[in-house]
C-alpha positions in Angstrom: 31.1 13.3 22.2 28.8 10.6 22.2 27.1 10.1 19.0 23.0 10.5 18.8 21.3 7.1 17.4 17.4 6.6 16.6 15.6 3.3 17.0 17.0 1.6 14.0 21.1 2.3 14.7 22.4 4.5 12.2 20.9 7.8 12.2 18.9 9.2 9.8 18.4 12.9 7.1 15.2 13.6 9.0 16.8 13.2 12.4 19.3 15.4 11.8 17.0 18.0 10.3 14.9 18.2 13.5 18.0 18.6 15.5 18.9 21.1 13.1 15.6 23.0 12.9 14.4 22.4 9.4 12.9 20.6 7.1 14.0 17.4 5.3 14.2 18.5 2.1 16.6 21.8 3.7 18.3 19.2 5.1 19.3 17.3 2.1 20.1 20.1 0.2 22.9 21.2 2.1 24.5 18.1 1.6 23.5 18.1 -2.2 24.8 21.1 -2.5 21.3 22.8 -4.5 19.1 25.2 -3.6 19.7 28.4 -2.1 20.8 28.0 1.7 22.0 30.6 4.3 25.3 29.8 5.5 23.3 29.7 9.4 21.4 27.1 7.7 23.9 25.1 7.0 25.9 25.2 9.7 23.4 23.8 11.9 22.8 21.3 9.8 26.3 19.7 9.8 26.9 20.5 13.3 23.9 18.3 13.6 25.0 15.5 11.5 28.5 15.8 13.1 27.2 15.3 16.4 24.5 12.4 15.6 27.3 10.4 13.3 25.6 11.0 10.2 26.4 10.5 6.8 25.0 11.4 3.9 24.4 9.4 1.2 24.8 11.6 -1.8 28.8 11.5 -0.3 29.4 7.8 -1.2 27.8 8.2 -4.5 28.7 11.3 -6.3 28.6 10.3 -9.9 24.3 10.1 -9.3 24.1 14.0 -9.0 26.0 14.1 -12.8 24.2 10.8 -14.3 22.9 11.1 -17.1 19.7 8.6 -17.0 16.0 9.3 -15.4 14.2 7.0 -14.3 10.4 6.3 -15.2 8.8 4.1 -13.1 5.6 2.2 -14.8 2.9 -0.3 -13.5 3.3 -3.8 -15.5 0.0 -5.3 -13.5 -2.0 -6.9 -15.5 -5.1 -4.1 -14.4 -3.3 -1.3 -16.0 -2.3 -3.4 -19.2 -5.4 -0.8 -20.4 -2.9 2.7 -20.1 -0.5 1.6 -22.2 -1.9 3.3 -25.3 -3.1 6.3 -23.2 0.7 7.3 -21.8 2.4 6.0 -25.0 2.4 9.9 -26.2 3.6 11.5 -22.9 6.3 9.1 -22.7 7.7 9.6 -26.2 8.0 13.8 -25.4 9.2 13.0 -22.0 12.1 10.8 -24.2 12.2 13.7 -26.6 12.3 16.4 -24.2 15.2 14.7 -21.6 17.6 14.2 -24.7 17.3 18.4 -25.5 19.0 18.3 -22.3 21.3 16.0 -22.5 19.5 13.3 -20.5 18.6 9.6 -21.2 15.2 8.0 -19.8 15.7 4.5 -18.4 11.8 2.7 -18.0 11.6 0.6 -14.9 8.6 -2.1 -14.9 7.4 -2.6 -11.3 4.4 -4.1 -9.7 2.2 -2.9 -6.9 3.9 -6.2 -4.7 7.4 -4.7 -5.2 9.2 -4.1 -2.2 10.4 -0.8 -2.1 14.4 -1.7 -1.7 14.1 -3.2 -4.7 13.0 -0.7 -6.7 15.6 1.6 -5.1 18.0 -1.2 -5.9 17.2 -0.7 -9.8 16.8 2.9 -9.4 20.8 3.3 -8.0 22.0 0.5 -9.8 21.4 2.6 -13.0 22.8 5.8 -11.8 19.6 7.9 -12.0 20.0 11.0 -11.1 15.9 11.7 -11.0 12.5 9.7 -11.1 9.0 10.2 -12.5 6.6 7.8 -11.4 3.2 7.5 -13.1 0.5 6.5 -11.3 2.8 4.9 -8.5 2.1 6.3 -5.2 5.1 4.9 -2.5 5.5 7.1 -0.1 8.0 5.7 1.8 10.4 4.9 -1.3 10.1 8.8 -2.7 11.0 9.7 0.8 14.1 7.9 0.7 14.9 9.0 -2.9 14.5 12.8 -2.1 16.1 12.7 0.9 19.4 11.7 -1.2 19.3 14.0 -3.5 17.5 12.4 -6.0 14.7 14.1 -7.0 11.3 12.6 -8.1 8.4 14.0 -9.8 4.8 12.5 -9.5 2.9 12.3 -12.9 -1.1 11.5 -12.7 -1.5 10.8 -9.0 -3.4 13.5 -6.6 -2.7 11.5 -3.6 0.7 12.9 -2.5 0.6 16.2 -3.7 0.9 17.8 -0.6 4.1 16.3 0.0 6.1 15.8 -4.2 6.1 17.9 -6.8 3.2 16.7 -9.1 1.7 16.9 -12.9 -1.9 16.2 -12.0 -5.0 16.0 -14.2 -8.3 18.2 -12.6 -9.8 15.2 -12.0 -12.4 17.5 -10.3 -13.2 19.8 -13.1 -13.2 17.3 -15.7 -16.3 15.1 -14.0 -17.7 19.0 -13.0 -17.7 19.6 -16.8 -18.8 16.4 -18.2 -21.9 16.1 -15.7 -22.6 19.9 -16.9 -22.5 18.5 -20.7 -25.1 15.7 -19.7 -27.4 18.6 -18.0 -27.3 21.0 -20.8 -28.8 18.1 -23.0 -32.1 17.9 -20.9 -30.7 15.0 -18.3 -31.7 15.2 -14.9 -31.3 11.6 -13.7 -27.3 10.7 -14.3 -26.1 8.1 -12.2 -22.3 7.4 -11.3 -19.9 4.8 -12.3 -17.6 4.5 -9.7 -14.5 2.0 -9.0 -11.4 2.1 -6.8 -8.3 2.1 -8.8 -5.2 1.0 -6.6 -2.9 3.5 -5.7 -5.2 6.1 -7.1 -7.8 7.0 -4.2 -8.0 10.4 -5.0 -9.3 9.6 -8.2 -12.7 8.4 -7.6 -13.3 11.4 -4.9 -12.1 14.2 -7.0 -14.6 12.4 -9.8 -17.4 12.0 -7.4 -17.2 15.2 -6.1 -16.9 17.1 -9.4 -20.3 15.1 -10.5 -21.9 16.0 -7.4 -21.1 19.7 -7.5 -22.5 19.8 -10.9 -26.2 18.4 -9.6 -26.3 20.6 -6.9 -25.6 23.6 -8.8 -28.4 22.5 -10.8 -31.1 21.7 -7.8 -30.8 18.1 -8.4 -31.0 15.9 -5.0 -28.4 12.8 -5.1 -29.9 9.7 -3.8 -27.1 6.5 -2.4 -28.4 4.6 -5.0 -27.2 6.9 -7.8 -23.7 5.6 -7.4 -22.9 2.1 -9.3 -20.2 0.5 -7.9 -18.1 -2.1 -9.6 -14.5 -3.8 -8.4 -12.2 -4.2 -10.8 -12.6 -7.8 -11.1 -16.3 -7.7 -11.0 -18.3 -10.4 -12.8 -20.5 -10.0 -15.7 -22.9 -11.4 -14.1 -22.2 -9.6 -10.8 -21.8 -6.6 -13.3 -25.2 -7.3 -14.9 -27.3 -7.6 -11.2 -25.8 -4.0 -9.9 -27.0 -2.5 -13.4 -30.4 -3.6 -13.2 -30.8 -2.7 -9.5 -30.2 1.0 -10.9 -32.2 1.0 -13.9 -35.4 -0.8 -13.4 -38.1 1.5 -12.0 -40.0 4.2 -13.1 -37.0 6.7 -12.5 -34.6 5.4 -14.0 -31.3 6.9 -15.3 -30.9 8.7 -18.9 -27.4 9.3 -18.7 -24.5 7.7 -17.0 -21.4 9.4 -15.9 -18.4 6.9 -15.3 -15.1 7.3 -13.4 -13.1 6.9 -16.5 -13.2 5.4 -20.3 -12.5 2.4 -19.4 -15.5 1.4 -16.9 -17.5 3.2 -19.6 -16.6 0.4 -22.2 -17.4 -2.0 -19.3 -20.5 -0.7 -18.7 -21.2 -0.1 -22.3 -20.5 -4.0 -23.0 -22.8 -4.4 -19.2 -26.0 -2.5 -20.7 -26.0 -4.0 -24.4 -26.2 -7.6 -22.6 -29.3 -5.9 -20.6 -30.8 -5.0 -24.3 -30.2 -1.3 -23.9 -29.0 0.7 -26.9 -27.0 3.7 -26.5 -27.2 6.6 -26.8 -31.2 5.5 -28.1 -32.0 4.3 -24.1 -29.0 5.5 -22.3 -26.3 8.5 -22.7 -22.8 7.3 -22.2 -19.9 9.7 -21.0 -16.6 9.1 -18.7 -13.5 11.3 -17.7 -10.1 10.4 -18.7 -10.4 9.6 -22.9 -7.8 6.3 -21.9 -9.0 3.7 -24.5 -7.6 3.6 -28.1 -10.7 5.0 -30.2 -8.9 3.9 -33.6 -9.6 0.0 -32.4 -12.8 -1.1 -34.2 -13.6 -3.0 -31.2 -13.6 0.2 -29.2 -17.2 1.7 -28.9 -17.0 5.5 -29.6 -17.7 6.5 -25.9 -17.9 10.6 -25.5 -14.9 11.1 -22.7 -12.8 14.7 -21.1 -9.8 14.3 -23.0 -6.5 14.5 -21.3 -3.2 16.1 -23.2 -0.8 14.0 -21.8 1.9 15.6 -24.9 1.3 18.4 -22.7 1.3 16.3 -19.2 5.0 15.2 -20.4 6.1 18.4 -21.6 5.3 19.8 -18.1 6.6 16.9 -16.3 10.2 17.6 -18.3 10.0 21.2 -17.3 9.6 20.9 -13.8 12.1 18.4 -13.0 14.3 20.4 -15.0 13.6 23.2 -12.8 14.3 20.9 -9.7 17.7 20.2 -11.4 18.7 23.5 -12.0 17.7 24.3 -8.4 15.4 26.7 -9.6 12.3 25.5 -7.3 12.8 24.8 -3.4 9.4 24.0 -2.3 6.4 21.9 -3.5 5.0 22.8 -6.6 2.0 21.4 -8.4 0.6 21.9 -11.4 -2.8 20.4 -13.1 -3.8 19.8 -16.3 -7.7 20.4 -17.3 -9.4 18.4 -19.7 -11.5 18.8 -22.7 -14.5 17.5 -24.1 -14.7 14.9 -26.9 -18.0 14.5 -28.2 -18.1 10.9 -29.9 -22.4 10.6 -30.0 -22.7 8.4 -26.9 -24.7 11.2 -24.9 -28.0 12.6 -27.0 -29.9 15.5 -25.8 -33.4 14.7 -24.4 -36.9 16.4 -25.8 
């Protein structure tokens, strides 16, 4: 019988799972031997990889299923130097939590500019048997690692949730609860502090969006020049010009609401060069609590803590469940977050 071939040669999990009539991840379980499959299932799923020629993986490198180390994937660009302190905790009780079961963690530094074969490269070169990835969002690369029976669990990033199991933050109801803080203390003007963080899109949306819900409960119209703005790499001086365009007027802003902790300190630093005083002039508050408030170089900025103890413990906890085959379709679960009221914000008379 001939054998079936796609574009690229060799055939591939997904093509044999549409000729087979399921899903991927169906697919690649019947060859990992997990999850709970009929025996119809799985019929027609080697029939299908028997006619196309395939071969799966997971075959050639048995010893992965029974390894012993999980990978961790971090960010080592120099933009996200400023997380270091804020997932220091989660990774420690993701350490403690994989050696209960036996497990070792194995931290892999990678860069947006990796290409993805060479973090796969590290990833099988050490035997990992799993992956959490922080922040990281490659779609293509998680494909390729599920699809071989290596499972991966997202921590802290909303934009594939649809598609990997996930330990999200309510990034939503943390900016819905903040702005509500800033209300109850008499504000009605609150601008937004908004920047694109790679990788993350989701972030600045679910922010947004949580702000704005919070002003519209309250009657409050949002005008396009509420929202501030800044690139990453934005100049003070560039900083400085976007700052003044928002707060000179008669209507100014009493309160500012930023994406996270860490545009709050930039902004902080922005407004004190502009000769405001806060929380005297301006209130001050950011989702995200990601800056190390014991530094005495740190301004005490009033932020919606995250657990991330807690965002490791449940990170452990699902992937055990993924190991134990306990879970067979995409599960997410999100983590609220909880004021911290440092005295940037004041109530108004």
């Amino acid at each position: 019988m001939k054998k079936i071939k796609n574009d690229a040669g060799a055939p591939r999990l997904k093509d044999v799972a549409r000729k087979a009539g399921v899903s991927p991840t169906t697919a690649s379980m019947v060859f990992t031997g997990t999850g709970r499959i009929s025996e119809d299932t799985k019929q027609r799923v080697v029939k299908a990889a028997d006619t196309m020629g395939y071969r799966h993986h997971h075959r050639e490198r048995k010893t992965v299923k029974n390894g012993h180390h999980v990978a961790l994937l971090i960010l080592i660009d120099p933009e996200w130097t400023f997380i270091w302190h804020f997932i220091a905790e989660m990774i420690s009780q993701i350490q403690q939590d994989l050696t209960k079961l036996g497990l070792k963690t194995v931290m892999i530094p990678i860069s947006h500019h990796d290409d993805d074969d060479v973090i796969y490269q590290k990833i099988t070169k050490l035997g990992c048997r799993a992956v959490f990835s922080i922040h990281i969002g490659k779609d293509t690369l998680f494909q390729r690692l599920e699809s071989e029976g290596i499972p991966v669990v997202l921590i802290m990033n909303n934009k594939y949730q649809d598609k990997y199991f996930s330990i999200c933050v309510d990034d939503f109801q943390g900016a819905y609860e903040g702005a509500r803080f800033l209300l109850s203390l008499g504000h009605r003007r609150i601008d937004f502090v908004d920047a694109q963080r790679e990788d993350l899109p989701i972030l600045s949306t679910d922010r947004y969006y949580g702000y704005r819900k919070a002003l519209e409960e309250e009657g409050i119209d949002f005008q396009d020049d509420h929202r501030i703005s800044c690139e990453i790499g934005c100049s003070e001086a560039e900083l400085e010009k976007r700052f003044r365009r928002s707060l000179d007027g008669p209507n100014a802003p009493s309160a500012l609401l930023c994406l996270d902790d860490e545009i709050a300190f930039r902004a902080w630093n922005t407004l004190s060069r502009l000769g405001y005083s806060i929380p005297k002039d301006i209130s001050l508050l950011a989702p995200g609590d990601v800056l190390d408030y014991t530094k005495p170089y740190i301004p005490q900025i009033t932020t919606m803590h995250i657990d991330m103890t807690y965002v490791g413990r449940l990170a452990v906890n699902m992937l055990e469940n993924r190991l134990s085959n306990r879970i067979e379709t995409v599960h997410v679960l999100k983590v609220k977050q909880q004021l911290v009221d440092r005295g940037s914000c004041r109530s108004l008379d």
